[in-house]
KEGUTI-926228 format. One record per residue: x, y, z of N, C-alpha, C in turn; residue in one letter. Coordinates in steps of 0.05 Angstrom, whole numbers, plus 5000, padded with zeros to 4 digits. Layout:
N
XYZXYZXYZA;...
This chain:
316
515558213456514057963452515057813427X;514858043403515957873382519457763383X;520457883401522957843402523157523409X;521657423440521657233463520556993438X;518757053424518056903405519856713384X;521657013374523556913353525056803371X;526356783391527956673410528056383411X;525056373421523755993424524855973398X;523156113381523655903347526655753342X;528056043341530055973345531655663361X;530455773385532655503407530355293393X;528455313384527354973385528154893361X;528555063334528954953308531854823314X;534655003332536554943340536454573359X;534954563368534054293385533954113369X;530954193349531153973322533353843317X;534754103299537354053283538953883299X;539853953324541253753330540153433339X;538153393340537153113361536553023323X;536353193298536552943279539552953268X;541253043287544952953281544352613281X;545552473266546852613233544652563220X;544252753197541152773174544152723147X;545952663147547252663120550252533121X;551952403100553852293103555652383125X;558152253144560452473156562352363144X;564052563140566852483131569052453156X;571252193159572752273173575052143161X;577252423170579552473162581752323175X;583652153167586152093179588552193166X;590552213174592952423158594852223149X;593451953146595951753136595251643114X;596751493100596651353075596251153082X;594450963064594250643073596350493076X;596650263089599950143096600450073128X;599450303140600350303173598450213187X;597050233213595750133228593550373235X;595050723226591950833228590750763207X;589850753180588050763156586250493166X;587450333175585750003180583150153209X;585250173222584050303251581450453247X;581950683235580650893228577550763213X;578550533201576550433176574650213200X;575850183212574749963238572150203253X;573450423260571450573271569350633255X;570450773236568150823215565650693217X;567050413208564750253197562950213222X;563650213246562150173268560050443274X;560650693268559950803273557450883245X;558550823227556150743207554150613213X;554850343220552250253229550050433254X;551850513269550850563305549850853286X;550351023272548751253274547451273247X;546851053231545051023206545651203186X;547851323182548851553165551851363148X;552751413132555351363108557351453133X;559351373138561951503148564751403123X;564851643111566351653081570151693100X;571651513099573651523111575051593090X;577651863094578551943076581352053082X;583651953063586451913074586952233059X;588552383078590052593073592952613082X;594352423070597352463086598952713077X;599952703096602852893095603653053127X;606153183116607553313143606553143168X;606453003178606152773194603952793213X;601752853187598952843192598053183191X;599953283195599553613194597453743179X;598053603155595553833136593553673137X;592353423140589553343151588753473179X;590053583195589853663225589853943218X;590554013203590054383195587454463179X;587554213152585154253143582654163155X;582553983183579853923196579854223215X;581554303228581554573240580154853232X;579254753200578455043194575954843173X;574854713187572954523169569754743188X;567954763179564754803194564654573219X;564154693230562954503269561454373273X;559954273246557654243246557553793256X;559153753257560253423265559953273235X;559853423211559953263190563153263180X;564653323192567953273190569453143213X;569753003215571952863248574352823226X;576152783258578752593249579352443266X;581852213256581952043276585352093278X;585352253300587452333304589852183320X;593152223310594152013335596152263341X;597052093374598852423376601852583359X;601552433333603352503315601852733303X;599152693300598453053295598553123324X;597253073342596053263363598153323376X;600153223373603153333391605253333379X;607153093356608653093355609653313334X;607953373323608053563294607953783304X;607453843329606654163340609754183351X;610353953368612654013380615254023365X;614853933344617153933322617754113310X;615154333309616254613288615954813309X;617655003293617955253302615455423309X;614155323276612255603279609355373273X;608555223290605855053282603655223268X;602555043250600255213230597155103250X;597655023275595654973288595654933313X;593854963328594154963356592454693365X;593754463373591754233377589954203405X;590254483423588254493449586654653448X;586554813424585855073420583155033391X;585154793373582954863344582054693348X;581154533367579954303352577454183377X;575154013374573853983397575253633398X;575553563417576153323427573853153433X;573852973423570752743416570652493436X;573152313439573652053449576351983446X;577551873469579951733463579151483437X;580551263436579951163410582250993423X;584350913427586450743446589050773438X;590850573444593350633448594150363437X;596150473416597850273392600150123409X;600149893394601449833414604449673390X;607049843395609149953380611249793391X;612649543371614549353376617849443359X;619149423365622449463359622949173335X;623249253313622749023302626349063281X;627548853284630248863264630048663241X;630548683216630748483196632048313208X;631548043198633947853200636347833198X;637347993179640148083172641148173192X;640848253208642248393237642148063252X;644548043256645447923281644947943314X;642547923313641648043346639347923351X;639147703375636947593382635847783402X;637047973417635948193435636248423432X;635248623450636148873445639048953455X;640148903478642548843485645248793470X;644148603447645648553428645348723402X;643648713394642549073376643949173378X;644549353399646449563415649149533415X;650849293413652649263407653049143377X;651949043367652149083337652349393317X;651149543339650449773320652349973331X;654049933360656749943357659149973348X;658549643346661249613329660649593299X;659249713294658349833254657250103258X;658650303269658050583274657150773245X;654850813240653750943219652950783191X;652450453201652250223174649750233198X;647550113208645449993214643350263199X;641350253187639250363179636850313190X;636450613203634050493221631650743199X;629550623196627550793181625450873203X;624651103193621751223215619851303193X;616751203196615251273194612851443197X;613951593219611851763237614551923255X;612952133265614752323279615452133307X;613152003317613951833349616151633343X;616551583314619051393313621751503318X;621251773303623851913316624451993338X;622452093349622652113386624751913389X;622351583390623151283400625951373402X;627551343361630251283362632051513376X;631051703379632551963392632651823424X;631151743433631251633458633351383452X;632451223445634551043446637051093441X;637851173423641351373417641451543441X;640551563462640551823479641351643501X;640451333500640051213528643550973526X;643950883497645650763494648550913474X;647651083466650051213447650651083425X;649050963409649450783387648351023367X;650050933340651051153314649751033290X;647651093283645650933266644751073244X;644650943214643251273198640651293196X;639851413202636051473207634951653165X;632751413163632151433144628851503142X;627951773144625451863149623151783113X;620751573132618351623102616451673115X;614751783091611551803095609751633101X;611251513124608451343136609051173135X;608250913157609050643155608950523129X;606850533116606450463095609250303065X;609850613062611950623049614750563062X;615350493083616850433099618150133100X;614349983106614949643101617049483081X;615949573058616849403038620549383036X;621249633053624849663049625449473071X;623949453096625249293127624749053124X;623548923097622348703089623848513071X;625548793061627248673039629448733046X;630148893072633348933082634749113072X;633549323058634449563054634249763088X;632849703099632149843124632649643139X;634649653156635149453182634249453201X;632049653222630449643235628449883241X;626749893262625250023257622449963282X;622050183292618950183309616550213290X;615149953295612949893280610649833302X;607450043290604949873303603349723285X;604849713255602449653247601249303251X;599149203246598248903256600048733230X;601248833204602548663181605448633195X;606748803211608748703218608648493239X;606448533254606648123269605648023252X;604247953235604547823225607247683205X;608847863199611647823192613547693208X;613047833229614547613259614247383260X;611947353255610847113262611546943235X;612146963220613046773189616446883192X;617347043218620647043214621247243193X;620547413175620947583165621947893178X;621547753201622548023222622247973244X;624148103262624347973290623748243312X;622348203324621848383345623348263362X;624048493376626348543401625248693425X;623848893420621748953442619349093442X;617149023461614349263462614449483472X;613449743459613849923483611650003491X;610849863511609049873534610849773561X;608149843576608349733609608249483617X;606549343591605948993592606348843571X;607648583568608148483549604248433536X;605048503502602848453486601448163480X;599248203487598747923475599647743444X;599248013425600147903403602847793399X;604847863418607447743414608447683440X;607147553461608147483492610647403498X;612547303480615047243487616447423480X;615847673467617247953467616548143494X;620548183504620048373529619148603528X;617848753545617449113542620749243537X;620749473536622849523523624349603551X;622449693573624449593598625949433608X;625149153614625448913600628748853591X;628049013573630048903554631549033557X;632449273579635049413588634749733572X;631849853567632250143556630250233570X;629150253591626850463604627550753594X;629050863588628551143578626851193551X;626250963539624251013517621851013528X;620951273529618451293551615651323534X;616051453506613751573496611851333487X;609651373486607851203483605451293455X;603951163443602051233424599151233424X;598251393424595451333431593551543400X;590951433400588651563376586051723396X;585751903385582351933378581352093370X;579152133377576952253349577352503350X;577352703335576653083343575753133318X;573953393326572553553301574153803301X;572453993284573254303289572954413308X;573854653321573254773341570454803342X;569554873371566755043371564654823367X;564054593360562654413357559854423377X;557454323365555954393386555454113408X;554754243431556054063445554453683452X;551653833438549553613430551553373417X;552353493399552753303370555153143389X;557353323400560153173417559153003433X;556453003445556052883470554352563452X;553052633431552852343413555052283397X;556652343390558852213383559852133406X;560852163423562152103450560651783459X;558851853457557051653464557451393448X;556951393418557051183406559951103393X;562451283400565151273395565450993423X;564551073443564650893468563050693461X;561050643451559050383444560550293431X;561850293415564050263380566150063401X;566650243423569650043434568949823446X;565949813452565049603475564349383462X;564349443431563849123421565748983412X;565448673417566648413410568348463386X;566748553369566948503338569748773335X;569448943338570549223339572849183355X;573149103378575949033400576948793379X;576448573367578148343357579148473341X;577748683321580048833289581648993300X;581149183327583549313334584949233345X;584549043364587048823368588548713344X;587448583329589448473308591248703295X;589948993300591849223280594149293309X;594149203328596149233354594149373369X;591749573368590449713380588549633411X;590649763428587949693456585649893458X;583849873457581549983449581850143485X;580850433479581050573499579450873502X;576650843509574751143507575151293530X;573951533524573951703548572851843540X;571352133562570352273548573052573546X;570352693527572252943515574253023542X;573053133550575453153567577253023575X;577352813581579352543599581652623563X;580352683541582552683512583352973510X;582953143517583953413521585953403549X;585453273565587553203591590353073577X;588852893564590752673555592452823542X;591952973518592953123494594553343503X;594053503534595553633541598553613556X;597953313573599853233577602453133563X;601652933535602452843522603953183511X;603353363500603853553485606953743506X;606553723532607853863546610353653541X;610353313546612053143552613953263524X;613053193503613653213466615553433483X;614653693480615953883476618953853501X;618453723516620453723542621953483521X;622053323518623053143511625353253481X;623553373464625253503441627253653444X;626753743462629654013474631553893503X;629853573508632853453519634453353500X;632453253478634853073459635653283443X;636053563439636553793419636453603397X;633853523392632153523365631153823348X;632453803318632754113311629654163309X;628554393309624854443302625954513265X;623754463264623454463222621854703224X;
């Protein structure tokens, strides 16, 4: 009897606790430095989600290894939903598929919350390059075999350019930084001659001619730049990989707390106010539930790894 007793207590104090999720600040983690299009993004959700669940959401940049150690350190964070991240598949895949020996398992450590959407990533060349298309790109970079400088900011940039050198055979020096961020200011000033960008400052650069996009890589031309072709389009369908965000905690999470975050991660996308800032950062706003982002994340993760060992991309 005393047992069946402590039991109830138990499941009902457990009931409490969760139906007053959240009773205290959450922190959520992105693995980038300000500059690129997650830190804005990330800060877009936040704040929405501040309001919608009456609690602080303290957004907090941990860059490095290309998002790696924010995605390792939320992996071994308490379950309790006072830690998320806003993950893109540069942690949840590309960083797994790149090393030998990953310090994390992204189907395994982590609970999956909400998609969050899909960036939307333009081919952009300084002015200095001689090339109103991509077509012409390609033969510029040709006939200057190991002079064009293309910079990456994220691991999916190197995919991109590995695909592209894979689809046309063009000899280019690839110049790896930490994050869009630190990236801008060189393709701005022509130290870096091109480069796959999502963040929303580079259309705006386009758009004042500071840089010229040459193509989207999507399935549909973007609203923000409609007279730029998809990169099919423009004579490269083998650049297949695509970018997408969303939310995950630590493993084990209880499933109360996932199923209200889930909830108001999706309220967050459905408003006016919330779709115009992620639009302007390139972002198509895109929920689902946990699962539909563990589907997503698995697929995406199988493609990465198929894709790295066609282009004998070395693992670090």
């Amino acid at each position: 009897m005393k047992k069946l007793l402590l039991g109830i207590i138990l499941a009902t104090s457990a009931g409490i606790c969760f139906g007053q999720y959240p009773s205290k600040p959450i922190r959520l983690i992105v693995g980038f430095p300000p500059g690129g299009s997650a830190d804005p993004t990330t800060r877009i959700i936040g704040a929405a989600l501040q309001e919608q669940l009456g609690q602080p959401v303290v957004v907090e940049n941990r860059p490095g290894a290309d998002s790696a150690i924010a995605a390792e350190q939320v992996s071994k964070m308490a379950p309790d939903g006072y830690t998320l991240m806003f993950a893109s598949n540069s942690a949840m895949t590309a960083a797994v598929a790149l090393r030998k020996q990953p310090t994390y398992d992204p189907l395994k450590d982590f609970t999956p919350v909400s998609m969050v959407g899909r960036a939307t990533v333009f081919f952009y060349v300084h002015p200095s390059i001689p090339a109103k298309t991509l077509k012409e790109f390609v033969a510029h970079a040709r006939a200057n075999p190991g002079k064009v400088v293309y910079g990456t900011g994220n691991p999916l940039s190197i995919l991109y350019g590995q695909q592209l050198t894979s689809a046309t055979g063009i000899d280019w020096l690839h110049v790896p930084y930490k994050g869009e961020g630190p990236l801008n200011p060189d393709i701005l000033a022509g130290r870096v001659h091109c480069s796959f960008l999502s963040t929303g400052s580079a259309v705006s650069n386009a758009k004042d001619g500071r840089l010229r996009p040459l193509a989207v890589l999507a399935e549909k031309r973007s609203p923000l730049l409609p007279e730029v072709p998809t990169i099919a389009e423009a004579g490269v369908p083998e650049v297949t990989v695509r970018q997408w965000a969303g939310v995950y905690g630590p493993p084990k999470m209880p499933r109360e707390v996932v199923e209200r975050l889930n909830k108001e991660v999706n309220a967050a996308l459905k408003r006016p106010d919330v779709l115009e800032k992620l639009q302007s950062y390139g972002y198509a706003a895109e929920g689902s539930t946990p699962e539909r982002l563990l589907e997503i994340n698995r697929a995406d993760l199988e493609l990465w790894r198929r894709l790295v060992q066609q282009a004998g991309i070395p693992l670090e």
